[in-house]
PAPA-745343 format. One record per residue (C-alpha): residue in one letter; x, y negated, z. Coordinates in steps of 0.05 Angstrom, whole numbers, plus 5000, padded with zeros to 4 digits. Example, Ala and Ser with C-alpha at 12.3 -4.5 7.8 and 13.67 -1.06 7.14 Angstrom:
2
A524650905156;S527350215143;
This chain:
220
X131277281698;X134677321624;X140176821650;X140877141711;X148377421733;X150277871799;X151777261852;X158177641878;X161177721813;X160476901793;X163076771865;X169077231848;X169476891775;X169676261808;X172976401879;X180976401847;X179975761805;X176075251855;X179675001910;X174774651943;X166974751951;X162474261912;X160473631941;X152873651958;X151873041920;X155773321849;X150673331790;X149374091777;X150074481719;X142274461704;X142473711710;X148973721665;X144674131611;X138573751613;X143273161593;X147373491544;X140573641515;X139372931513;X146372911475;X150672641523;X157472841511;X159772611567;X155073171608;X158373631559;X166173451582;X164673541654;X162274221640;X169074311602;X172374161656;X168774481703;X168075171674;X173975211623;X178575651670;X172176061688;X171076211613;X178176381596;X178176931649;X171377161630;X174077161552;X180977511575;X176978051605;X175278241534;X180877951481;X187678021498;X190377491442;X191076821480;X190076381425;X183476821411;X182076621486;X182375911469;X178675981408;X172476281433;X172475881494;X172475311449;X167075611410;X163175721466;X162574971491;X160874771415;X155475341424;X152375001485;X152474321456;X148374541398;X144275121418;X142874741488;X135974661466;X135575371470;X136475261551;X130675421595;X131475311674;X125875861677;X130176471655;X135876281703;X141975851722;X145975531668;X152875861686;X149276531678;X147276281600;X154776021591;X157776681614;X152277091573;X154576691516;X161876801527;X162077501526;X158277551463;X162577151428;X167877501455;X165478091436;X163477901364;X170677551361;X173778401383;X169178701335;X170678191267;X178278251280;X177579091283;X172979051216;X178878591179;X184179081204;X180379761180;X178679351110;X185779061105;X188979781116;X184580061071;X185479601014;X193179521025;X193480351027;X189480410956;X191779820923;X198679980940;X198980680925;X193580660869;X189081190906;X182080660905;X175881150917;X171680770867;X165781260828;X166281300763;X161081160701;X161881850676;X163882530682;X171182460658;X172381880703;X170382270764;X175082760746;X179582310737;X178482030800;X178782770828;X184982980803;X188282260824;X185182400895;X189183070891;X194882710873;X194882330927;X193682820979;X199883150952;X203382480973;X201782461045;X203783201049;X211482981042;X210082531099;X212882641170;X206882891202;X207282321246;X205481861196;X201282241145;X196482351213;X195481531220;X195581391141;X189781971132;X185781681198;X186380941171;X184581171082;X180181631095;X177081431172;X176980731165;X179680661231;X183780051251;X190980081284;X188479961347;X182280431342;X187681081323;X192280791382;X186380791431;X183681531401;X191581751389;X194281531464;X199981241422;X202880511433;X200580021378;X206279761360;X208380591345;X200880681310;X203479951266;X210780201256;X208880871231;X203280651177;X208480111151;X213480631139;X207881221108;X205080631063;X213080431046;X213781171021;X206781280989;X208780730940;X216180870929;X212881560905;X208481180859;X212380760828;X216781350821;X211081670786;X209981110741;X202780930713;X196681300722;X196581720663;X202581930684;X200382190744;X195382560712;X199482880673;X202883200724;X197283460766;X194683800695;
C-alpha cells in the first residue's frame, strides 16, 4: 500500500509519547480524515493533538533546528487540512500518509536551507571581494574576467591554508558550511569561523587594492 509504514517502527514512534492505549470506542484517524475532508476543523485539532509529539520526533530525526521542527510540523497539519482530499483509505492508514508527508517536508525544509547557504556564501564571497564569475559580451571582457580570476586566486594563496581550503570549496564548489563540515570532518562552527575570517581578509586585500582597474593593472 502507498500509505503503508513498517507496524514496529509506528509502535516505536508512538510507544514513548502515549501513555495509555486507545479507548476502543475513540474515533480513528480514518474517521478523523474523512471529516476533516468534510472540513471540520474540529477533526483537524484532535489530530493536532493527537499526533503533534509523534511528528516532532519524526521531523527531529531529520532537522536539528527546533524552531524548523515546529515549523514543518505546523506545515504539515496545514498540508493535511488542504490536500486531505488527496486521502484514499485504499492505499493505507492515515498516520502512514501524515508521516510520509512529514518527512518530505522535512526533507525539502534540509535541502532549501543548504541551497540558501551555498547561494548566500557564494554571493557574499564575490560581491565582497569583487571576484563575480559572470561571462562576458566579448573577448576583452573575458580576459578581463580571466586576469581578475587570477587575481583572485593570488588572494586565497596568502590565506592560512585552513581557510583558503573552505573559501575555495564554498566559491568555486558551491558547497554549503555544513556540506564542507560533513565532507571536511571539521566542527561547523570551525567550518563558519574560518570562512568569516578568509572572507574578512579577501576584502581587506581588496579594498587595499582599490578599484578594478587597479587590480588589473597589477596582474599586467
Amino acid at each position: 500500500m502507498l500509505y503503508e509504514f513498517d507496524h514496529q517502527e509506528i509502535e516505536a514512534l508512538r510507544k514513548p509519547l502515549v501513555a495509555a492505549p486507545r479507548a476502543a470506542s475513540e474515533v480513528t484517524d480514518e474517521e478523523l480524515m474523512q471529516r476533516i475532508q468534510q472540513r471540520d476543523e474540529r477533526a483537524l485539532e484532535t489530530l493536532i493533538k493527537r499526533y503533534t509529539a509523534m511528528l516532532r520526533s519524526v521531523v527531529g530525526r531529520i532537522i536539528s533546528n527546533d524552531q524548523d521542527v515546529t515549523d514543518v510540523v505546523e506545515e504539515v497539519f496545514l498540508g493535511v487540512w488542504n490536500q486531505a482530499a488527496n486521502f484514499d483509505t485504499s492505499k493505507g492508514k492515515a498516520i502512514g500518509w501524515i508521516i510520509t508527508m512529514s518527512r518530505r517536508r522535512a526533507i525539502d525544509r534540509v535541502r532549501r536551507c543548504q541551497a540558501y547557504d551555498r547561494a548566500e556564501m557564494r554571493f557574499r564571497v564575490s560581491t565582497e571581494t569583487g571576484t563575480s564569475h559572470f561571462a562576458g559580451d566579448d573577448v576583452e571582457q573575458e580576459a578581463a574576467n580571466a586576469d581578475t580570476a587570477a587575481m583572485f586566486q593570488e588572494l586565497l594563496a596568502t590565506l592560512p591554508e585552513a581557510q583558503s581550503t573552505v573559501v575555495r570549496m564554498a566559491f568555486y564548489r558551491g558547497l554549503s558550511q555544513r556540506e564542507i563540515a560533513r565532507e571536511t570532518g571539521i566542527p561547523l562552527g570551525t567550518i563558519k569561523t574560518r570562512l568569516e575570517l578568509g572572507v574578512k581578509k579577501l576584502r581587506a586585500a581588496v579594498s587595499a587594492m582599490g578599484s578594478r582597474e587597479d587590480w588589473l593593472l597589477k596582474v599586467a
